[in-house]
C-alpha positions as CSV (number, residue, x, y, z in Angstrom):
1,X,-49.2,5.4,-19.1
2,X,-46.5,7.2,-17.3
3,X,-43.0,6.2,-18.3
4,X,-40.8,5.1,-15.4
5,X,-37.1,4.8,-14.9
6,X,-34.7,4.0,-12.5
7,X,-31.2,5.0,-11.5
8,X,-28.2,3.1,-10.8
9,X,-26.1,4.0,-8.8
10,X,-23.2,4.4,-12.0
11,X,-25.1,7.1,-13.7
12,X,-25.6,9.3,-10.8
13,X,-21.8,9.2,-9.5
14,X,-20.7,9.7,-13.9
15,X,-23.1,12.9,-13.3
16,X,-25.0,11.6,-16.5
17,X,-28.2,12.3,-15.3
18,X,-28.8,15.5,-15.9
19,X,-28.1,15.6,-19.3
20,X,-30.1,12.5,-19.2
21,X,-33.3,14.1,-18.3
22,X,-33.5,16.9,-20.6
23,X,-32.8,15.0,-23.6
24,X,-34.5,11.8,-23.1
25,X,-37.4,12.2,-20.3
26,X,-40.7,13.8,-20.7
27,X,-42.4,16.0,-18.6
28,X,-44.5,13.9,-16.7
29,X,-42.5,10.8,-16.1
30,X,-41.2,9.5,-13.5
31,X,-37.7,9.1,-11.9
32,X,-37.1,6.0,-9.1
33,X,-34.0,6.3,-7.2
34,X,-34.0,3.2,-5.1
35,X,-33.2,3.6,-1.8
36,X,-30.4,1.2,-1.6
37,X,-28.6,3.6,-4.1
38,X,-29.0,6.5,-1.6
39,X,-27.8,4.2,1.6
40,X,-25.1,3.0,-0.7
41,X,-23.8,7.0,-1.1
42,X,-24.3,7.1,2.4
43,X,-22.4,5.0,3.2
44,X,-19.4,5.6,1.1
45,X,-20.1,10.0,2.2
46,X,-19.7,8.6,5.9
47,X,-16.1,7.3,5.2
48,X,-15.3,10.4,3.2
49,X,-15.2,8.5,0.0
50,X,-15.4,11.2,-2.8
51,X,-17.6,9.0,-4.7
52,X,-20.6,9.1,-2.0
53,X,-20.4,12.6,-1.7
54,X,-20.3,13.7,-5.3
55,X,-23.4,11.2,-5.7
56,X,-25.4,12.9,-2.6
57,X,-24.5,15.8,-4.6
58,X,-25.8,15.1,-8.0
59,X,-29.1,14.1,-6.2
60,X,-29.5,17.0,-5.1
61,X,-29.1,18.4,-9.1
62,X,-31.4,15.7,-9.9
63,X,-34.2,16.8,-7.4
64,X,-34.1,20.2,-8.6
65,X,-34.3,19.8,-12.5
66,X,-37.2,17.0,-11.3
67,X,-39.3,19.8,-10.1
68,X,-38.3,22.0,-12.4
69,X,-39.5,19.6,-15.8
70,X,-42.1,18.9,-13.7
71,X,-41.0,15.0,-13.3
72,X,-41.7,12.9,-10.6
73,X,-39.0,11.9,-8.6
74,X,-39.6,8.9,-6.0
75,X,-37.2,6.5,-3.4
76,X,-38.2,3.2,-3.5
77,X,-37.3,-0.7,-2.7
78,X,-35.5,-1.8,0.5
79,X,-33.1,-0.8,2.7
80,X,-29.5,-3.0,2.4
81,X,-28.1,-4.4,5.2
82,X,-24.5,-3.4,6.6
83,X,-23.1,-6.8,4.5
84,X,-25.5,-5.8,1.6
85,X,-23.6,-2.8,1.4
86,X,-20.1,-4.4,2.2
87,X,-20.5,-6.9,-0.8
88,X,-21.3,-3.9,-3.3
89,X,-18.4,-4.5,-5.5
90,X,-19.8,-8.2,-5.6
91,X,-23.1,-6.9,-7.1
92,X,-25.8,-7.4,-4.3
93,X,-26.7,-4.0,-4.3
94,X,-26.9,-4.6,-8.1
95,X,-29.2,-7.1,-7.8
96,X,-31.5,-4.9,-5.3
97,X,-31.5,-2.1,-8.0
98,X,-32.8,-4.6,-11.1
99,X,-35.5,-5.8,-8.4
100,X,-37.1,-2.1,-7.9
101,X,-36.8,-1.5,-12.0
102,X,-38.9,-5.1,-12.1
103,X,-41.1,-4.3,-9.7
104,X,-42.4,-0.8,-10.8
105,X,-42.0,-2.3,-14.8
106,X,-39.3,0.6,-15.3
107,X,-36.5,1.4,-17.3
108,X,-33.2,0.9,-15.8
109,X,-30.6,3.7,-16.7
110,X,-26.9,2.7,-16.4
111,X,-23.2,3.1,-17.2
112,X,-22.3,0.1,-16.1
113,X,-22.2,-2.6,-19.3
114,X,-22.5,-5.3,-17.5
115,X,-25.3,-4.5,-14.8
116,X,-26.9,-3.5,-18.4
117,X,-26.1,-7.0,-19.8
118,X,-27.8,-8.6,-17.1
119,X,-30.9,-6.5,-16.5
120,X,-31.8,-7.5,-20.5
121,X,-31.4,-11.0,-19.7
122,X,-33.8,-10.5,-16.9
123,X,-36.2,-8.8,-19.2
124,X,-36.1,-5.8,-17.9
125,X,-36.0,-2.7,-20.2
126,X,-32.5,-0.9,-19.7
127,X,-30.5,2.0,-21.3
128,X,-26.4,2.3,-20.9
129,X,-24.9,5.4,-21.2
130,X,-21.1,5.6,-22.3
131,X,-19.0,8.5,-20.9
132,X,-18.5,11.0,-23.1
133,X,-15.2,11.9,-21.7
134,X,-13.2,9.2,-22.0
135,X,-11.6,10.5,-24.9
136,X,-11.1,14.0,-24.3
137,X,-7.9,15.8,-22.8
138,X,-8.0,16.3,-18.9
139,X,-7.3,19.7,-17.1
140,X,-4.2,18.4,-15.4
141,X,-2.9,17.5,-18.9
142,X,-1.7,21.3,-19.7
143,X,0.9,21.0,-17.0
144,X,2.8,18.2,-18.2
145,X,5.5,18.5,-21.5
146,X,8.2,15.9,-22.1
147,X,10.3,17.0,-19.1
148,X,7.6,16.7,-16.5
149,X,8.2,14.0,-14.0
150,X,5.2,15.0,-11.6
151,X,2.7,18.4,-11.0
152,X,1.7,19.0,-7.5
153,X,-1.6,21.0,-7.2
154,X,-3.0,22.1,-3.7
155,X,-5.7,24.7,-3.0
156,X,-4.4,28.2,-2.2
157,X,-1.3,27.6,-3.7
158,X,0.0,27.8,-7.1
159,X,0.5,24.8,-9.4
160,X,4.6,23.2,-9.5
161,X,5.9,20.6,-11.6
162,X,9.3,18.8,-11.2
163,X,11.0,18.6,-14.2
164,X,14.3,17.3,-15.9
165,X,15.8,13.5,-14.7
166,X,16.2,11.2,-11.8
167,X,19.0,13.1,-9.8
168,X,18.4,16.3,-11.4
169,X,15.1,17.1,-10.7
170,X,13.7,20.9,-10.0
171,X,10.2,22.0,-8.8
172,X,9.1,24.9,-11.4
173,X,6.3,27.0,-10.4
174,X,4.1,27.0,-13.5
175,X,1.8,30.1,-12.7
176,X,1.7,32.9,-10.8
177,X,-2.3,32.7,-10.2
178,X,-3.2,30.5,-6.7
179,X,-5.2,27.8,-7.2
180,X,-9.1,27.9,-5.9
181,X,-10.6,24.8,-3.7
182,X,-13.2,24.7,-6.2
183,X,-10.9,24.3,-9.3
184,X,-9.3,21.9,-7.1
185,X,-12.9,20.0,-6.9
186,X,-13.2,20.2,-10.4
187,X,-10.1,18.5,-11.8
188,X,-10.5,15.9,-8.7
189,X,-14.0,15.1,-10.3
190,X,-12.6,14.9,-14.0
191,X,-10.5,12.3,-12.4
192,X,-12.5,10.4,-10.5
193,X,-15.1,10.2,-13.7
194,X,-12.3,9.2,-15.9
195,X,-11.0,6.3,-13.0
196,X,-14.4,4.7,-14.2
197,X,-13.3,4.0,-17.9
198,X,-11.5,1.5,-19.2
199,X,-8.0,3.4,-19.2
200,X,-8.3,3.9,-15.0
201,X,-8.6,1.7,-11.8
202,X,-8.5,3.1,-8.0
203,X,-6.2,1.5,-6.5
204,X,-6.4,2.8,-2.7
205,X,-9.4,4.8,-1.3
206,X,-8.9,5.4,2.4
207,X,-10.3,8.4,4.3
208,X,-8.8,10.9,2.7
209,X,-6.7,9.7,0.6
210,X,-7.1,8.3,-3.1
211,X,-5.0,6.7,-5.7
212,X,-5.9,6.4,-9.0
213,X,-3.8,4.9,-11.9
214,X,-5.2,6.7,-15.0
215,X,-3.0,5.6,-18.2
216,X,0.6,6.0,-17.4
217,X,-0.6,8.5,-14.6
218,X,0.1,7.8,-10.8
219,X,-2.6,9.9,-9.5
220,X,-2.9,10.6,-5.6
221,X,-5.4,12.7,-4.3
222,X,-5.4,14.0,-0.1
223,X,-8.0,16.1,1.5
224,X,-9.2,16.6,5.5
225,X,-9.1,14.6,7.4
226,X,-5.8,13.8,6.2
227,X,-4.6,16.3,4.7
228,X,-5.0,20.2,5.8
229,X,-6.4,21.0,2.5
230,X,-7.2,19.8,-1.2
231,X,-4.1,18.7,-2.9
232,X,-3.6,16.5,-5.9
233,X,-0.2,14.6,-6.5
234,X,0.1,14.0,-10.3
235,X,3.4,11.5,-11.2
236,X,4.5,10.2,-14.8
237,X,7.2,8.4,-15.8
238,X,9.9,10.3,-18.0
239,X,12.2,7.6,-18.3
240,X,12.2,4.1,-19.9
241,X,15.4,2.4,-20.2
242,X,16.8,-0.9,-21.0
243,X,20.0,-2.6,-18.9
244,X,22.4,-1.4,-21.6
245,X,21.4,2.1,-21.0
246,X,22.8,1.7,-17.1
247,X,26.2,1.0,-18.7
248,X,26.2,-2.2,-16.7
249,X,29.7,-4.7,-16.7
250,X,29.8,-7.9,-17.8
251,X,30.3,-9.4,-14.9
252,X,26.8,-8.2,-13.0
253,X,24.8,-8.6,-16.3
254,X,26.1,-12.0,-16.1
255,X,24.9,-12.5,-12.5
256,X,21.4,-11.0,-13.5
257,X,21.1,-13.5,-16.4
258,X,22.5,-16.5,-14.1
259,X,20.8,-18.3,-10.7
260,X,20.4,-15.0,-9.0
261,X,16.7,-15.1,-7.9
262,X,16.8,-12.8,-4.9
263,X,17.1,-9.0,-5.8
264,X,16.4,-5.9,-4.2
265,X,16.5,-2.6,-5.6
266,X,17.0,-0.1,-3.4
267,X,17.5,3.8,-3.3
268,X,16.2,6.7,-1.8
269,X,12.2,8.4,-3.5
270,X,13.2,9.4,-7.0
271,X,16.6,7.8,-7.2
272,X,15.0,5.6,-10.1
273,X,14.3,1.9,-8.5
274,X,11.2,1.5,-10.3
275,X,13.0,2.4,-13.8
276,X,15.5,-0.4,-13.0
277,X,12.7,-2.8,-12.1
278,X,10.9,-1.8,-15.7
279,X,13.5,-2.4,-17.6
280,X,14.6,-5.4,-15.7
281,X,11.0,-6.9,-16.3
282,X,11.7,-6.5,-19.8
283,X,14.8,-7.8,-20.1
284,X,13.7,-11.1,-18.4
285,X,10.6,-11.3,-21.0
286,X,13.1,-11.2,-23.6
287,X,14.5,-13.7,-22.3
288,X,11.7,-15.6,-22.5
289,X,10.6,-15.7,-18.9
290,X,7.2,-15.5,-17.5
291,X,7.3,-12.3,-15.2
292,X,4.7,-10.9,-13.2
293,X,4.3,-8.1,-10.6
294,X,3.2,-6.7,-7.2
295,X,2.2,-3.4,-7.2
296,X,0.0,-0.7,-5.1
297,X,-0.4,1.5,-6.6
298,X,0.2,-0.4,-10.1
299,X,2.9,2.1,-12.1
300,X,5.2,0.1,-13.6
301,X,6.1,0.7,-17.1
302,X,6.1,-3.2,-18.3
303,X,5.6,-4.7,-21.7
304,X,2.3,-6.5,-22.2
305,X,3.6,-10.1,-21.8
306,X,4.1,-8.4,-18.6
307,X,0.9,-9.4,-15.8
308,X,0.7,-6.6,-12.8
309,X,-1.1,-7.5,-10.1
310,X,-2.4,-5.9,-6.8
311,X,-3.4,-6.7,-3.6
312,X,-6.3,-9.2,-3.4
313,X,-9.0,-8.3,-1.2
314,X,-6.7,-5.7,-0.1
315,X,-4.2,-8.3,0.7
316,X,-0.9,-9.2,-0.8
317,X,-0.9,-12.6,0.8
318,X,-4.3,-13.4,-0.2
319,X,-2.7,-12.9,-3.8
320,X,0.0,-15.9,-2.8
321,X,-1.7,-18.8,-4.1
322,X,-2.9,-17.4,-7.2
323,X,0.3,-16.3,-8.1
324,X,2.2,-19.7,-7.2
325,X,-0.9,-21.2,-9.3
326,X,0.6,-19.2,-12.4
327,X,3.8,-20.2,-12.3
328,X,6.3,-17.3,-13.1
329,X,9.8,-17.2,-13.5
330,X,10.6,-13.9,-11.8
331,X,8.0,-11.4,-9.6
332,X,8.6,-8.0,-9.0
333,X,7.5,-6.6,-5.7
334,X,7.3,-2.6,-5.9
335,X,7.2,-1.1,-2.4
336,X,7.8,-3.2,-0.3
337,X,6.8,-1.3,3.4
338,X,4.6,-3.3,5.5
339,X,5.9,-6.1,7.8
340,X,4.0,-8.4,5.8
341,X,5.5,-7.5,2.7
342,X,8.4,-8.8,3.8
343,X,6.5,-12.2,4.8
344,X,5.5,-12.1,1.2
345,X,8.5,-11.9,-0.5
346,X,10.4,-14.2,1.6
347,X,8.0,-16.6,1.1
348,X,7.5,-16.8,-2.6
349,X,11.6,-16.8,-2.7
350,X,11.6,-19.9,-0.8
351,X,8.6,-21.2,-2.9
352,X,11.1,-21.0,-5.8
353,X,10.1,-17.8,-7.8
354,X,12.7,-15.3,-8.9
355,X,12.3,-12.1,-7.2
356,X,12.9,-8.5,-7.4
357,X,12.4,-6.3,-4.3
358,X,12.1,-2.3,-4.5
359,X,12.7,-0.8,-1.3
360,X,12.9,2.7,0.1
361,X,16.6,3.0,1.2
362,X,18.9,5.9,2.1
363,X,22.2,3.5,2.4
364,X,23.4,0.2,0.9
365,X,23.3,-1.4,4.0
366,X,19.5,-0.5,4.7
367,X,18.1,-2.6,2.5
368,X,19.8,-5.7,4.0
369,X,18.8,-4.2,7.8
370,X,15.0,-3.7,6.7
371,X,14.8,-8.1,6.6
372,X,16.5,-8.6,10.1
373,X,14.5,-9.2,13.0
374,X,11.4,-9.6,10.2
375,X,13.7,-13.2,8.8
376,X,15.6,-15.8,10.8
377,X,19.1,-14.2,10.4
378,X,20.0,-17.3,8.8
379,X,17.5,-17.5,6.2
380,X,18.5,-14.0,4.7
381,X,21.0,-15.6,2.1
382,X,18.5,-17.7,1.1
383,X,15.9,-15.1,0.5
384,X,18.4,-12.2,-0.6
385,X,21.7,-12.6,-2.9
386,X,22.1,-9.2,-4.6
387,X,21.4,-5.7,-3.4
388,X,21.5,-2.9,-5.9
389,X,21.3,0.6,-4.9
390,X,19.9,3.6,-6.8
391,X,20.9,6.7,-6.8
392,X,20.4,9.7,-9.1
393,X,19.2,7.1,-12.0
394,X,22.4,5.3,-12.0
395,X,23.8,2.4,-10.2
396,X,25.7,3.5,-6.9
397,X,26.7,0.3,-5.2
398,X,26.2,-3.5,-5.6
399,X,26.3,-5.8,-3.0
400,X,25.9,-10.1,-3.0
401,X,25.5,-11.7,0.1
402,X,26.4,-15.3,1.3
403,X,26.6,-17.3,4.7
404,X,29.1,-19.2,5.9
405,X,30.0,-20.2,8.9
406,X,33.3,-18.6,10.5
407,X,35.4,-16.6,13.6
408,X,33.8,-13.2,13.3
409,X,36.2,-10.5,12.4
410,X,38.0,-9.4,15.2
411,X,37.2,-12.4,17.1
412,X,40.3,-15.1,17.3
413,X,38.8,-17.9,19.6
414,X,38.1,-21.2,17.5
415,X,34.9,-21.7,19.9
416,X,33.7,-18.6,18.5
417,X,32.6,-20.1,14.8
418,X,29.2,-19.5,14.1
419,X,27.0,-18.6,11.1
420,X,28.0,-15.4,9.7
421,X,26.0,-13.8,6.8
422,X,28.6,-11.6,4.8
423,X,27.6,-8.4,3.0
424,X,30.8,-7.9,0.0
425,X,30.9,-5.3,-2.4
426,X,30.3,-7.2,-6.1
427,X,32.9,-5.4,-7.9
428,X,35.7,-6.1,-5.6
429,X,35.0,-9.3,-4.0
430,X,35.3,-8.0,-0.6
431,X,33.6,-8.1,2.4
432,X,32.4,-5.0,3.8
433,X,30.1,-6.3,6.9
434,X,29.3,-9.3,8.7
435,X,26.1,-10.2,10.6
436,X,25.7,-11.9,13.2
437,X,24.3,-13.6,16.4
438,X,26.3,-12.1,19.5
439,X,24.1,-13.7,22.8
440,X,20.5,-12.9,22.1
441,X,21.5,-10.0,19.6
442,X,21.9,-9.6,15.8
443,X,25.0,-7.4,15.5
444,X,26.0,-5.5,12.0
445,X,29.9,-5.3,12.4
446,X,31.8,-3.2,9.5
447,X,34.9,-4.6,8.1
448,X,37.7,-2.5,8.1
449,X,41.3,-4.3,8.0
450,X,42.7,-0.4,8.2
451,X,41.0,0.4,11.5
452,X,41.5,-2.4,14.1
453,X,41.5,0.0,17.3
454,X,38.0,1.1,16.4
455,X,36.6,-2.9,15.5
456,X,38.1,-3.6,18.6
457,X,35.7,-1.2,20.7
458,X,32.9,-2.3,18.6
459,X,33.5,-5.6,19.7
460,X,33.8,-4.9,23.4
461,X,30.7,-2.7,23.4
462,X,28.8,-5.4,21.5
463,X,30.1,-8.4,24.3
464,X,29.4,-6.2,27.4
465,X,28.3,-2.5,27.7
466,X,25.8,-2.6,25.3
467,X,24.7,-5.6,26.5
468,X,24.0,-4.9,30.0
469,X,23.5,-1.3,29.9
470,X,20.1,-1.6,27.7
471,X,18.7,-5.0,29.4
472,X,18.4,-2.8,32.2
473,X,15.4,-1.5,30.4
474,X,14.3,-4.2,27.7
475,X,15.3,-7.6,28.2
476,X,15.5,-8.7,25.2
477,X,16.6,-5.4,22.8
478,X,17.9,-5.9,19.2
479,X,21.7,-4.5,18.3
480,X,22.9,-3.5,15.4
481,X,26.3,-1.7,15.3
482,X,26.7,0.6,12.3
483,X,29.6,1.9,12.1
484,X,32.7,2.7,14.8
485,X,30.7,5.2,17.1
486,X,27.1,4.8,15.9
487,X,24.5,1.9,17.7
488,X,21.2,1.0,16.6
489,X,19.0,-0.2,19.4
490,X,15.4,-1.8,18.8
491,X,13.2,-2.0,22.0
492,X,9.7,-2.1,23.3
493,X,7.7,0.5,22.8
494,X,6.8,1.3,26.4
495,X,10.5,1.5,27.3
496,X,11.8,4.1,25.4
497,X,10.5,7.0,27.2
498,X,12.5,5.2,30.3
499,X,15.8,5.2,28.2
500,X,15.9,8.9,26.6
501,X,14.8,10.2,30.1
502,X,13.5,13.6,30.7
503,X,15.0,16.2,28.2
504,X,17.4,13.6,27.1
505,X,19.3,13.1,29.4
506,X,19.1,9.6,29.7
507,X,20.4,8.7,26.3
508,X,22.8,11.3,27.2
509,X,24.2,9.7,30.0
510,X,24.7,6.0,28.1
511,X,25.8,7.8,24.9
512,X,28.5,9.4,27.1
513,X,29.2,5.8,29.1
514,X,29.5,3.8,26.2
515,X,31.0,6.4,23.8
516,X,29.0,6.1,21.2
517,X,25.9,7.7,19.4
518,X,22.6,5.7,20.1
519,X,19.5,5.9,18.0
520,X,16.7,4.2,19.7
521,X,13.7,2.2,17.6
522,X,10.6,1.1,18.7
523,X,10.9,-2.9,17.7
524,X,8.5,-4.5,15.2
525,X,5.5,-6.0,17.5
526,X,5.1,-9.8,17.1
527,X,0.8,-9.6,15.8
528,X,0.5,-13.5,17.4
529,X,-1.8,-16.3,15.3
530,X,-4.2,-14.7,12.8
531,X,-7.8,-16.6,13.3
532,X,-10.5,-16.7,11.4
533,X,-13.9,-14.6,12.2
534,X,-17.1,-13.4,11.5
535,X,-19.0,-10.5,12.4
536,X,-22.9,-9.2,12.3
537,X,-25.2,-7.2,14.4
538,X,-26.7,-7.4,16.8
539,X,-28.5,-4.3,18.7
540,X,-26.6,-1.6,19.8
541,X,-23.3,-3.6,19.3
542,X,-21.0,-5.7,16.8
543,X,-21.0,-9.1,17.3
544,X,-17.5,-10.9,16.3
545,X,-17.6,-15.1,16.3
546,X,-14.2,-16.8,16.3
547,X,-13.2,-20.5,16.7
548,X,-14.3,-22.5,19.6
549,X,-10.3,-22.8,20.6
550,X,-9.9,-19.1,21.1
551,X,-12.3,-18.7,24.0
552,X,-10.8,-17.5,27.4
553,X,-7.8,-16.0,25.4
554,X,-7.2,-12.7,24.8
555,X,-6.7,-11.2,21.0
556,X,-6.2,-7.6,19.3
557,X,-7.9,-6.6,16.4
558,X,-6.5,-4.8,13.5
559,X,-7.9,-2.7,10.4
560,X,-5.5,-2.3,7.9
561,X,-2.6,-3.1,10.0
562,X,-4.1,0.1,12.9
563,X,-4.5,-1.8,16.4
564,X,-7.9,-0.8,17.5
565,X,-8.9,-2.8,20.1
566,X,-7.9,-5.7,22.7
567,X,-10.4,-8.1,24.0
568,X,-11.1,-11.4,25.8
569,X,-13.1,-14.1,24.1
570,X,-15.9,-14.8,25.6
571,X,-17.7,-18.5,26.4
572,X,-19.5,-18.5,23.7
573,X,-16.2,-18.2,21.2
574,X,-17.8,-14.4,20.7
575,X,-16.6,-10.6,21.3
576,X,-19.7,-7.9,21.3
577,X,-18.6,-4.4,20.7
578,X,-20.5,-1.6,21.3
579,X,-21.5,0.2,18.4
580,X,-21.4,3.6,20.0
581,X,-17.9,3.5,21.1
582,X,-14.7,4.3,19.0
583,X,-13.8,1.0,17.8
584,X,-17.5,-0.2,17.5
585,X,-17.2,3.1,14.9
586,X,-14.3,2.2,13.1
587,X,-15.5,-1.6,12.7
588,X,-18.8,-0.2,11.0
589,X,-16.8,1.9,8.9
590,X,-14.5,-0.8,7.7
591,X,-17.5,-3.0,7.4
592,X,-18.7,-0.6,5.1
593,X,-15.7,0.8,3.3
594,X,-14.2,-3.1,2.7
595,X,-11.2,-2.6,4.5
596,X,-9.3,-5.1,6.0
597,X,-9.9,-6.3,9.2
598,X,-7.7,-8.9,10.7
599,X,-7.8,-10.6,14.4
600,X,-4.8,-12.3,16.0
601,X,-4.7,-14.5,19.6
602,X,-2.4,-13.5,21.8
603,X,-0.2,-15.7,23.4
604,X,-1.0,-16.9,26.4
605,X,2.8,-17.7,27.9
């Protein structure tokens, strides 16, 4: 009787298989790959997913050492649907590779533990195979010593490392020899097997583009389309501190220990924000708080009472409830970037968890200006109260913010009292900006007692000038005045080619009117009411089914926060896209890859 086994698709990616067949298969046998492996590999190799490919790839190995032993190697079983293949990581396609190893009475060959778990309580005959690297040192390793921050590999070029401390870093070339595409390939692959242990979890894989936390390794890996070339991006922290290491006073380790429940950490890349948020994570466990974290990618260096968690279904928000359900005293959300991030965090503040914030800033002031016009102006007391910013692994500047309701500087009429939200340095007390509503306008208004001439001409370019000069183009545009001769201005997209004008001269023109420097931003699009959807096929096209109470309007459709497409809701509460065309593409694709794909109605007024 011929001996029969199957493949998983586990083993083949691990490049096990090989090995596999010369030390446990017989000449003679024969080897089932079922087909919804091979569609599965397809599928991720369409998307550029270096797992597909590196599977289609060890196929091939497995074909040729087949005929060589003289083995019979077979596709079998059926083909998986697009939503088959979708819910991979939910184990359908699992359960379609058990059914061929039942069906032909083989031997299923695996390295996943669990899919091996369940095959024997199906009774069918299985083998798991553990890595054998797991243990061992990887390539990359030799790079780092105790001063290495990060080692930047790319094909072509030789290997650098950054070495030494937040705000004294420098990039050291290591060797003289230029790295090869194919070493490249080969320390990518030593990753990507090691990702599948225990010690390492992918957290993004996009076109292009991977991240893999190994260990205490940030790992991000970039080839084409992306990126012109191979290159792998290898970061490790070299600094763990605790609060007494920052030489902090007494009086803003007090506030950190107090009701202060609103943080952000801000600072330029490298400036040490996530250091700060490690060691503050720690500090708050040992003071006996339950602390959690948002993270993607998940690099944090927190103690083990210390639960990091990352998107779910590749969605922060989805991750809400769960996290409310859990009940911590303080969250740490690391990198916060995306407009919803900001939703997020807001949200969970006004929930009533404590929160730390770690935002990308160049200035102080940033980190305040990244929340307006993404919060009610009012609400940002509420949801903010202390702004720390990083810089070269100490701490720069501290600011606490309040609202109350007041004359704006430089304004002396009693009618003028509204809400202002003051921005005042923590050491001193004082106030150093106020924001505020001026007409339809959020304004940022420095507070200088020593420089009234120039508050003054803020003032008047805020009430008029500004004012009527830019609703010329956008009728609604968002001001922010940073400082005496430099304006912020935050307008439609399809309006700003109108206001820089030909060469610049536009902008030049205004900047020369109002005498001041403007720097013109493209304003954060409202995305309208998300709505709920689901999609098949049907022909040549995608069919997408909505609620009965969108028909007749219009909506956009989003993957991963890309607009890809605008459409009108048809009678029948559906939108058919064709298959063929670009978006029809990308829908498959994200179908396929499990991205996320969100739809939002447009409204109608």
């Amino acid at each position: 009787m011929t001996d029969k086994f199957v493949l998983d698709t586990s083993v083949i990616i691990d490049g096990k298989v090989p090995e596999i067949i010369n030390d446990k298969i017989e000449s003679n046998s024969q080897i089932i790959i079922p087909i919804a492996v091979l569609d599965e590999l397809q599928a991720q190799a369409s998307t550029n997913k270096s797992h597909g490919i590196e599977g289609l790839l060890e196929i091939k190995k497995i074909r040729d050492l087949c005929k060589a032993r003289k083995i019979s190697l077979e596709f079998s079983g059926t083909r998986p649907t697009i939503e088959e293949i979708r819910l991979a990581k939910h184990g359908r396609i699992d359960a379609i590779i058990k059914d061929v190893a039942l069906e032909n009475e083989a031997t299923l060959i695996t390295c996943d533990y669990v899919q091996h778990l369940v095959s024997e309580a199906h009774g069918i005959k299985s083998i798991h195979i553990s890595s054998s690297k797991e243990d061992s040192n990887l390539q990359f390793e030799k790079y780092f010593d105790n001063d290495t921050m990060s080692i930047h590999l790319k094909e072509g070029t030789c290997p650098f490392a950054k070495k030494g401390v937040p705000g004294n870093l420098k990039l050291i070339r290591l060797e003289e020899n230029k790295l090869s595409a194919g070493e490249i390939y080969e320390i990518t692959k030593e990753i990507l097997e090691q990702s599948r242990s225990k010690k390492g979890f992918t957290e993004i894989n996009k076109d292009g583009a991977t991240v893999i936390q190994l260990g205490t390794y940030r790992i991000a890996i970039t080839k084409e389309p992306f990126s012109d070339g191979q290159e792998i991006t290898i970061v490790r922290p070299i600094a763990k501190l605790t609060l007494e290491d920052y030489g902090m006073s007494e009086k803003l380790l007090t506030r950190l220990t107090s009701d202060v429940e609103g943080i952000i950490i801000a600072g330029p890349p490298g400036s040490g924000k996530s250091t700060l948020a490690s060691s503050l994570a720690e500090f708050y466990v040992t003071q006996n708080k339950i602390v959690k974290t948002f993270e993607s990618p998940r690099d944090l260096q927190v103690p083990k009472e210390v639960t990091q968690y990352g998107p779910l279904e590749g969605s922060f928000e989805n991750a809400v409830d769960i996290l409310l359900l859990v009940r911590p005293d303080y969250t740490i959300f690391d990198e916060i970037r995306r407009y919803r991030d900001f939703q997020v965090f807001s949200d969970m503040k006004l929930a009533g968890v404590g929160m730390i914030g770690v935002i990308h800033a160049s200035k102080p002031l940033d980190a305040v200006q990244r929340f307006i016009g993404r919060i009610e102006l009012g609400m940002i007391p509420q949801i903010l109260d202390t702004i720390i910013f990083m810089d070269a692994g100490m701490i720069k500047k501290v600011y606490e913010i309040s609202l109350t309701v007041k004359v704006p500087y430089k304004m002396t009429e009693a009618d003028l009292a509204r809400p202002v939200v003051e921005v005042k340095d923590f050491s001193t007390g004082l106030t150093e900006y106020e924001i505020y509503t001026f007409g339809e306008e959020n304004v940022i208004v420095p507070v200088d007692p020593d420089n009234e001439a120039n508050q003054n001409n803020i003032y008047k370019l805020a009430e008029s000038k500004i004012k009527d000069v830019i609703r010329r183009f956008d009728p609604n545009p968002e001001i922010s005045i940073i400082s005496d001769n430099k304006v912020r201005i935050k307008v439609q997209k399809d309006t700003i080619p109108r206001i820089i004008g030909k060469g610049g001269s536009t902008i030049s023109e205004l900047e020369d009117m109002l005498g001041v420097r403007i720097d013109v931003e493209m304003k954060t699009p409202t995305l309208g009411k998300e709505v709920y959807f689901e999609t098949n096929e049907s022909g040549n096209g995608v069919v997408i089914k909505l609620d009965e109470q969108t028909i007749g309007n219009k909506v956009n459709l989003y993957i991963d926060d890309e607009f890809i497409c605008a459409n009108q809701v048809g009678k029948k509460s559906r939108i058919k896209i064709d298959k063929r065309s670009e978006s029809g593409r990308k829908i498959l694709n994200a179908i396929i890859a499990g991205q996320k794909i969100s739809i939002f109605q447009i409204d109608s007024n």
